[in-house]
N, C-alpha and C positions, 0 to 999 in steps of 0.2 A: 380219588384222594382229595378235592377241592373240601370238603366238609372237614377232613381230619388235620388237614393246610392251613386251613384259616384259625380252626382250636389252636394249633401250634401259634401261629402270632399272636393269637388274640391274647392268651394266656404266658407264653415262653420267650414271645419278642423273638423269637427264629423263623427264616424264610423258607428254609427247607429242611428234610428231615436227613439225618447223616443214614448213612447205609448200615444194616437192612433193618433200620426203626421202619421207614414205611414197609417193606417188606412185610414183617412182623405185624404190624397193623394190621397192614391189609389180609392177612392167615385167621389173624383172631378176628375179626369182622365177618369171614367168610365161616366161621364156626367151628374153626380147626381145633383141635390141641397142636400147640406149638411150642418148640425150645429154643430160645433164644440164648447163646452164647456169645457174650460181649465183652470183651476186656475193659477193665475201669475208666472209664470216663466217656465210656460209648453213648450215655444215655437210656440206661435199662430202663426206669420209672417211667420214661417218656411212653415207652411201649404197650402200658397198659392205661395209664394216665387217659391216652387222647382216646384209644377207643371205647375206655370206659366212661368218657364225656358224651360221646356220641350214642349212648346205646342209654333207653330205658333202665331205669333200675339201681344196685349199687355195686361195685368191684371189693370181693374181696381179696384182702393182700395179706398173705401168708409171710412173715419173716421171722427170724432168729434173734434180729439187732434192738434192742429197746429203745435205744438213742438214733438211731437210722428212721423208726416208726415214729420217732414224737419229730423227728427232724422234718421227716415227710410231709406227715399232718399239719406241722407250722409252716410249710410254704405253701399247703392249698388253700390253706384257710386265710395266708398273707392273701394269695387271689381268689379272694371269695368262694373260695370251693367249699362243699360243705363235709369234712372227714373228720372220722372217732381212730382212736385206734386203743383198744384194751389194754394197757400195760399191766406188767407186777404192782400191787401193793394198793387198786380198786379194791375197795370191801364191794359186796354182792348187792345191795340195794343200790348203791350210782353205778353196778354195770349193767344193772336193770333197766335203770333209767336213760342208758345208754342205748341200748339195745333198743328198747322203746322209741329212742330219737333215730335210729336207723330203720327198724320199719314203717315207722308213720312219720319222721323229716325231712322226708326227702333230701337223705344223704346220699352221697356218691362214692365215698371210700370207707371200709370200714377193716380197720389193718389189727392182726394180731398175733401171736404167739404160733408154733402150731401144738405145743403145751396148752394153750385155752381149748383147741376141737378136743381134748380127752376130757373133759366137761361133758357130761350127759348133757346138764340142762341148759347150755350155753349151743350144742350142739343143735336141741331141737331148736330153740329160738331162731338159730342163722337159717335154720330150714324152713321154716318163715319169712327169709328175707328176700326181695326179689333181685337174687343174683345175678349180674349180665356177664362177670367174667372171676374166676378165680385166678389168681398171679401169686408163684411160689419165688419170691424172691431168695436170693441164696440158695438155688435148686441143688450145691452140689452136697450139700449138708444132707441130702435125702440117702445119698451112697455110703455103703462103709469105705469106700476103697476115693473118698473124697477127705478132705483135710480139716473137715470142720463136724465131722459123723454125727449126725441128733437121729433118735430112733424114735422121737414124736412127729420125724417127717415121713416116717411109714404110714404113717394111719392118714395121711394127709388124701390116699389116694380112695378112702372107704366114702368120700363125697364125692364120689362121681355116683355112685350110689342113688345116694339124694338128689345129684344134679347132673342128671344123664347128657343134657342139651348143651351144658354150659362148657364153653372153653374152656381147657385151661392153658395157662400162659407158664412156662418152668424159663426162669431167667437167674443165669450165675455168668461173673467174670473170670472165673476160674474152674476149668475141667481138663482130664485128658479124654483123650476117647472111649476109656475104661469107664472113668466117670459115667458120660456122657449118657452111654449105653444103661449104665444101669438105673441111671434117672429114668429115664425114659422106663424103661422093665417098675422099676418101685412106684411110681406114679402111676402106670397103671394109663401113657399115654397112647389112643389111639390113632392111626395114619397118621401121625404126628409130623408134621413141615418142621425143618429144622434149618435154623440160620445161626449160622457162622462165621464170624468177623473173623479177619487175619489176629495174633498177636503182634504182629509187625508194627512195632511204632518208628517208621521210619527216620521222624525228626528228632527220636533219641539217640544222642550218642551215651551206650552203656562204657561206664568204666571203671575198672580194678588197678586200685595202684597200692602197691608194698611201700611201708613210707614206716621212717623212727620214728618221727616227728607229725602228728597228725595234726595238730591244733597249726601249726606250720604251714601245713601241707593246705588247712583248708583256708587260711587266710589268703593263700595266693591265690586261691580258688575262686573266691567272694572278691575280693578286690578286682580279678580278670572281669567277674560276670556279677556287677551289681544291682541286679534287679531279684525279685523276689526269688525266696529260696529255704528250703526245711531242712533239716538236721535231723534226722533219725537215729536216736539211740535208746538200748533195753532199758534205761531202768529210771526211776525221777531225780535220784541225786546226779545223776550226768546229766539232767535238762536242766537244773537250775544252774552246777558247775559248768557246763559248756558255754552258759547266755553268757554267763559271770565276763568268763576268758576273753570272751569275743566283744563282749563289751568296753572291757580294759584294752580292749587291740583297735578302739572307734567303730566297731560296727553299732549298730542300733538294730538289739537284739532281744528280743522276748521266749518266752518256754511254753510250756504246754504236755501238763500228765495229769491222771486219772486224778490225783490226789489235791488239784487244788478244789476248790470252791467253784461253784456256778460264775459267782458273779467274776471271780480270777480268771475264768475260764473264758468269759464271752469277754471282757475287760484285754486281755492278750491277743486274743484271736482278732479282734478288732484292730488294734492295732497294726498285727500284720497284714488283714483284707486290704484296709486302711493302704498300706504301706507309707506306715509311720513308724515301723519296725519295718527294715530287710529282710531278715531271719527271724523263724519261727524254731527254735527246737524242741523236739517231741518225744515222748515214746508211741506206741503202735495206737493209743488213745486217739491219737488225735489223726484226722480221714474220713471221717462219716458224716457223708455231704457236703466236704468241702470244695466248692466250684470255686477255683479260682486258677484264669485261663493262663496267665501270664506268668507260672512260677518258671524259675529258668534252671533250676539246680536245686536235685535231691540228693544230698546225701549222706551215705550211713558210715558213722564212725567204728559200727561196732555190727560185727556179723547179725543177719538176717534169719529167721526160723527155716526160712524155706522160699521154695522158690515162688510160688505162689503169692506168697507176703510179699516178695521183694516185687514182683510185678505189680502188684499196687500202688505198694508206696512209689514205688520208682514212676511210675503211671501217672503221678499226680503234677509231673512236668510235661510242660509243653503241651498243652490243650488245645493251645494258641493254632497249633501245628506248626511253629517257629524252632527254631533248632532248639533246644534242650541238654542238660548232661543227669547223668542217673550214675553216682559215682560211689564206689566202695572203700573205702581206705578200710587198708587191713596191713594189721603188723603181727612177728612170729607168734605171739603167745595168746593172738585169737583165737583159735580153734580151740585150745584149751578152754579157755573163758567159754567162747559156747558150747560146750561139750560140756562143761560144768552147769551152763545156765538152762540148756535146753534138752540135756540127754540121762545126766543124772539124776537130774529135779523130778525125773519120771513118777508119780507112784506105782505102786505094785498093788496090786487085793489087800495086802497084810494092814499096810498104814493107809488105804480109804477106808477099809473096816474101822479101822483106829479112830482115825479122824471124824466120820461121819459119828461116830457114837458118842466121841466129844464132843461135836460140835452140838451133838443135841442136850448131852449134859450142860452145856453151857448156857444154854437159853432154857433148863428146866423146861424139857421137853419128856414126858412121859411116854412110856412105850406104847404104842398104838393110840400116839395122838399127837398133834403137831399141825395137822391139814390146814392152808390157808393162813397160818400164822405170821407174823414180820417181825422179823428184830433190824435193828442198828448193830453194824457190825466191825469191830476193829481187828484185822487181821492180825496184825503185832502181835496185841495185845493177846490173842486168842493161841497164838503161839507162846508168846513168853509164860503164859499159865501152866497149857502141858508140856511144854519142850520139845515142838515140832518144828522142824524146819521151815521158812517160811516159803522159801519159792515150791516146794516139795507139796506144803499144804495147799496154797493158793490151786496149785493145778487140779490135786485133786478135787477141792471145793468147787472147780472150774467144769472139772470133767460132769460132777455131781448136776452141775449147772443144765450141761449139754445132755444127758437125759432125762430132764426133766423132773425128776428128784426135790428141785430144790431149785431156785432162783437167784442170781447172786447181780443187782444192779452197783457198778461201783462208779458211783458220785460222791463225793467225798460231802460232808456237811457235817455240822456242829449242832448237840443236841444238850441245850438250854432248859433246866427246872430250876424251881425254886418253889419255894414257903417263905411267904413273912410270920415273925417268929414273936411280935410285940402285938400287945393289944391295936384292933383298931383307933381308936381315939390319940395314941401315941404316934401312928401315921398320918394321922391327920395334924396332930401338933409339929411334927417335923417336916410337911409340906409347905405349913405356914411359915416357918424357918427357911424354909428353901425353895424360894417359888421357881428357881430356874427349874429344879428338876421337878415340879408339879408336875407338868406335862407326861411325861413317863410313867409318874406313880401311877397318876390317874389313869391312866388307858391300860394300866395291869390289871388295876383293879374293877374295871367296866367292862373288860374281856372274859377274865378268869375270876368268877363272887368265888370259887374254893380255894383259893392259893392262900387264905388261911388256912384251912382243915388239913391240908398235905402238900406233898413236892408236885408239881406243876408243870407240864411240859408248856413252853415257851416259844410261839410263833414270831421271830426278832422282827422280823421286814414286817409284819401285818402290826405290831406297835412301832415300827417307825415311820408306817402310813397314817398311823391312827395318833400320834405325836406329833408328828411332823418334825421329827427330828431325826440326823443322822446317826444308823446301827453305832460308828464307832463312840460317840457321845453314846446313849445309851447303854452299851457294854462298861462303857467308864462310870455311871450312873449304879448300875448291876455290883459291879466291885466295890464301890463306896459304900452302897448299904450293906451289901456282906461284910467290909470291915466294921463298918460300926454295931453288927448286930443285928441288922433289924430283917435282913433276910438271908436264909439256909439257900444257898446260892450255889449250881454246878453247872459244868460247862467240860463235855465229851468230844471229843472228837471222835467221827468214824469213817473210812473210807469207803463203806460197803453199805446193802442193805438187803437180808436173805431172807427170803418167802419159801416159808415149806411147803411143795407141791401134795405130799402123799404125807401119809400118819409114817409112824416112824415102828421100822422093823428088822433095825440092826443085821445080821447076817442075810437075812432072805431079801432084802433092798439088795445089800452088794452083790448077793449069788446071783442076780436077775440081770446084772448089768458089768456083772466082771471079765464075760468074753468080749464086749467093746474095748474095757480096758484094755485089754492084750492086744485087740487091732491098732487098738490107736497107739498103743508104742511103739508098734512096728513099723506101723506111719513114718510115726515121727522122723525118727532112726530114719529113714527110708528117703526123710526130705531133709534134714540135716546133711546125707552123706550127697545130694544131690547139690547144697548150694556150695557145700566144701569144693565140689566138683566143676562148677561155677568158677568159685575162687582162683582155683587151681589150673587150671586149663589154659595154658599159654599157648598152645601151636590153633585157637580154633574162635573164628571169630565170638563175639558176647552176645551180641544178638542171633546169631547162628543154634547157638547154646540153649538160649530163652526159648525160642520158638521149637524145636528136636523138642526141646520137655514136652510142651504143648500138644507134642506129637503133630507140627508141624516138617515139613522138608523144604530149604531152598539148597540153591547150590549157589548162589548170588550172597557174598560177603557185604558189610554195610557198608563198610568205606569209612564212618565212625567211629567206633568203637575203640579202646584200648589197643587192641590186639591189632585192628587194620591200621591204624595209627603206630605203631609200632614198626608192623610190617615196611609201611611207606618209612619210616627214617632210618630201618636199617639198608633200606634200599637204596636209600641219597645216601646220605654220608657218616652214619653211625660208626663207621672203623674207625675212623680219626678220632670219634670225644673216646671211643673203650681204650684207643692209644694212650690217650694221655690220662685215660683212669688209670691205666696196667702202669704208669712210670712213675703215677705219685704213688700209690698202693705198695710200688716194689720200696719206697723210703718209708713209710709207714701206714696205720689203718687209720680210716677218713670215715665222716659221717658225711650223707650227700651234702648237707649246704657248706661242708668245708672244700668237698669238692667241687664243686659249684664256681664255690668263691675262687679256688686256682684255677679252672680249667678256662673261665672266662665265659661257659658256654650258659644256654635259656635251661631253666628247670625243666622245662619237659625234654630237650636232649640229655641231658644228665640224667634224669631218673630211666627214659626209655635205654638208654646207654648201659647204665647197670643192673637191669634185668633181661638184657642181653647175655650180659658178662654170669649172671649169675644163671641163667636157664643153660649157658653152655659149659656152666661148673667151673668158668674160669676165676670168677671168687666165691668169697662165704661174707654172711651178716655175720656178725659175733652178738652175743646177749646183749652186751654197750651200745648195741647198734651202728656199730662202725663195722665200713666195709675192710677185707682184708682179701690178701691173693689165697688162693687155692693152695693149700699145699700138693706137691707132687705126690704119686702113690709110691711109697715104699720099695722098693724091689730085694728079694732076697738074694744070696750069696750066690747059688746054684745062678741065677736069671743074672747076675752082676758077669760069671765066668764066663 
């Protein structure tokens, strides 16, 4: 391993490799098929990385995540590594050109879809390349009976075919042994070495607290533990509204969803790498490649899809291996909310038939053609037209996504045309009038000679390079001439961007792919009722909980956790604070920080205090969120004599 030791510092600045990366290594070195099971922040990438450094030739890497693959490729290339990776929305001539630089430039990564292998002639090309290792990253996608089901990771395994010799390497941070099994059977791996890391994140304390008051609840959180820290919630107007709150409370606070801009995007996140923001809030957007060792506190305001999600996000603390907290705050009318957000929103065959037929009337998509095409896409918008639900559509457009169907990248961007609508001579007499914005006009018109003849799409950044002046100057340049006339000026917003994979054939597309529908909702279902399970579960440690899914067993409680942490304070002296809950509760109903405030006691006695009182039915919450006593059970006349 000294050859694969030294790649690691030379390139990673690590001394040695965490457990079982050299393991791993050293399997795919010796020519194995291997699967690699590592919970997030294990260092998968590493596992194929270093022996594909070491070996003649190039590694190809199989993924699902488009923003994972350009991430990739931008930190090999930050170390001089030389890596392509195919995304959606290449036209065919630069992935020629592409592909051409992979076999005769002596590349070393060349990462892609598994939607590109159903390409005949992309197909024969890579069978030209001289492969030293194939890596399925996101291996559990390959299974139905996995949480993220793509059935273009079936065909993944008809290159062994082409590449009898070559390893392959199947790596995912989430399986059970269901899973497991079946990658291994669909991939088609043989005598396959298999490693497997514990789930067991030791230095996390998992924790569930019932709370009225959450925004309360997390500032005494953050002010306890002020070093870095994420905010996980479902949707974007709760990550701008959450930073808001938290901001007006003195934290220094930034967001982060699918919906802003690039440059919003690295512009916030910098900030918090930075930590020049404490808190990052997010939705599930934001995770893909984010190394950062020192976060100290995840958590989720708002229920989780499943357990699987929440073991990542929650994963992204404590890397450090420094204690950590991975904390849920949940109040009564959660379950509702996600049972609205993630169980109803289901589609059915009726409205993806629906939808997929719209969606192609809407980009003037004709029957039996569409292949390879790209549109700019506003979900809203695309809703408010036919009157579909929007979270209802999104998933199906999602699901549509995940067989490959259809491509759906969501970066949000701004898409800019225009026409000047005055003789030339007239533009040139009103430059003369206005030399500040010369600069602008002139690099429109040195870019784009037809933005007379028609509407013109509009690259903003490459005339503000060629200007030298700032987008938002420019944009204000753009409006002025549009008011005065002199240019036909529009300005879209879209969150999305969808590549039709296949020509378009209404029912026989969905009859092909409508029994995955039905698995995957029963999935769903299947993992919703599992983190409700999670939530719910007061007699049995959190980490205990995570790991059983995993289809792990210990019999060794964390000692962390909510629930052990509980256990230990009803053990000291928890009788006395429920004393003096039961004696204000009998004058009247309290919300915890009223109680708090009389009882004299620490928030976490008080809160553990009242979910004592309330697991052994000696109170009830009210809708108000004030605690009250239990009423007694009724007894009838007969039980009375």
């Amino acid at each position: 391993m000294a050859e694969a030791l030294a790649i690691l510092q030379k390139y990673w600045k690590h001394d040695k490799f965490r457990s079982p990366q050299d393991e791993i290594i050293n399997s795919v070195l010796d020519g194995k098929d291997t699967f690699g099971l590592m919970p997030t922040g294990g260092g998968k990438s590493i596992c194929f990385q270093v022996p594909a450094l070491m070996k003649d030739g190039i590694c190809l890497v199989i993924s699902p995540l488009v923003a994972l693959m350009k991430d990739q490729v931008q930190r090999l290339q930050n170390l001089n590594i030389k890596a392509i990776a195919l995304t959606g929305g290449i036209q065919s001539d630069e992935m020629i050109t592409l592909l051409d630089n992979c076999e005769f430039g002596n590349y070393k990564f060349l990462y892609l879809s598994p939607e590109r292998l159903q390409s005949d002639w992309i197909l024969e090309r890579i069978k030209n390349l001289p492969i030293n290792l194939i890596a399925i990253d996101e291996a559990h996608c390959v299974s139905q009976w996995g949480h993220d089901f793509r059935p273009a990771y079936l065909k993944i395994s008809n290159l062994k075919t082409h590449f009898p010799k070559v390893p392959f390497l199947a790596l995912t941070a989430s399986a059970t042994k269901t899973v497991l099994d079946d990658v291994i059977l669909q991939l088609g791996l043989e005598n396959s070495a298999i490693f497997t890391k514990s789930f067991a994140r030791k230095n996390i304390a998992y924790m569930v607290f019932e709370v009225e008051d959450k925004l309360y609840r997390m500032e005494q959180i953050l002010k306890k533990n002020p070093q870095p820290s994420i905010i996980y919630v479902r949707n974007r107007k709760s990550c701008s509204d959450t930073a808001s709150q938290l901001q007006s409370l003195g934290f220094k606070a930034t967001f982060y969803h699918g919906g802003l801009s690039v440059k919003e995007k690295e512009k916030n996140m910098s900030l918090w790498m930075n930590e020049e923001a404490q808190i990052i809030v997010a939705t599930n957007a934001f995770g893909m490649g984010i190394d950062k060792s020192n976060v100290k506190t995840v958590i989720h305001i708002h229920l989780p899809e499943s357990i699987e999600s929440y073991y990542q996000e929650a994963g992204r603390a404590g890397r450090d291996d420094q204690k950590a907290f991975a904390i849920i705050l949940t109040s009564p009318s959660d379950k509702i909310q996600a049972q609205n957000q993630f169980i109803n929103v289901l589609p059915d065959k009726i409205i993806l038939t629906q939808i997929y037929i719209k969606l192609c009337t809407y980009f003037r998509i004709a029957y039996g053609e569409g292949i390879n095409e790209q549109f700019s896409f506003n979900l809203n918008h695309f809703c408010q037209k036919y009157g579909f639900p929007t979270l209802k559509t999104f998933n199906a457009i999602q699901f549509l996504d995940r067989q490959g169907i259809l491509s759906m990248s969501q970066e949000y961007s701004e898409r800019i045309t225009m026409q000047f609508i005055i003789e030339s001579k007239e533009v040139i007499r009103y430059m003369s009038l206005n030399s500040n914005e010369e600069p602008v006009i002139l690099s429109l018109l040195r870019t784009y000679p037809g933005i007379y003849e028609s509407q013109t799409p509009i690259n903003l950044s490459l005339i503000a390079k060629k200007s030298s002046c700032d987008e938002a100057l420019i944009l204000s340049v753009f409006e002025k001439l549009k008011n005065l006339e002199i240019i036909d000026y529009h300005k879209k917003s879209n969150d999305a961007t969808i590549i039709f994979n296949e020509v378009r054939e209404d029912e026989r597309t969905i009859n092909r792919v409508s029994k995955y529908l039905e698995t995957q909702n029963k999935q769903k279902v299947a993992q919703f009722e599992s983190i409700l399970k999670y939530i719910n579960e007061k007699k049995v440690c959190k980490s205990k909980l995570i790991l059983e899914y995993f289809g792990e067993k210990t019999e060794t409680d964390c000692g962390i956790c909510s629930y052990c942490i509980s256990k230990k304070k009803k053990s000291n002296d928890g009788s006395v604070v429920s004393e003096k809950i039961i004696a204000l509760l009998k004058i009247q109903a309290l919300n915890s920080r009223e109680i708090q405030k009389l009882t004299k006691n620490s928030e976490d006695e008080v809160i553990f205090a009242l979910q004592n009182l309330l697991e052994n039915n000696k109170i009830a919450i009210k809708p108000n969120n004030k605690y009250s006593l239990k009423s007694p059970p009724q007894t009838s006349i007969k039980e009375r004599e």
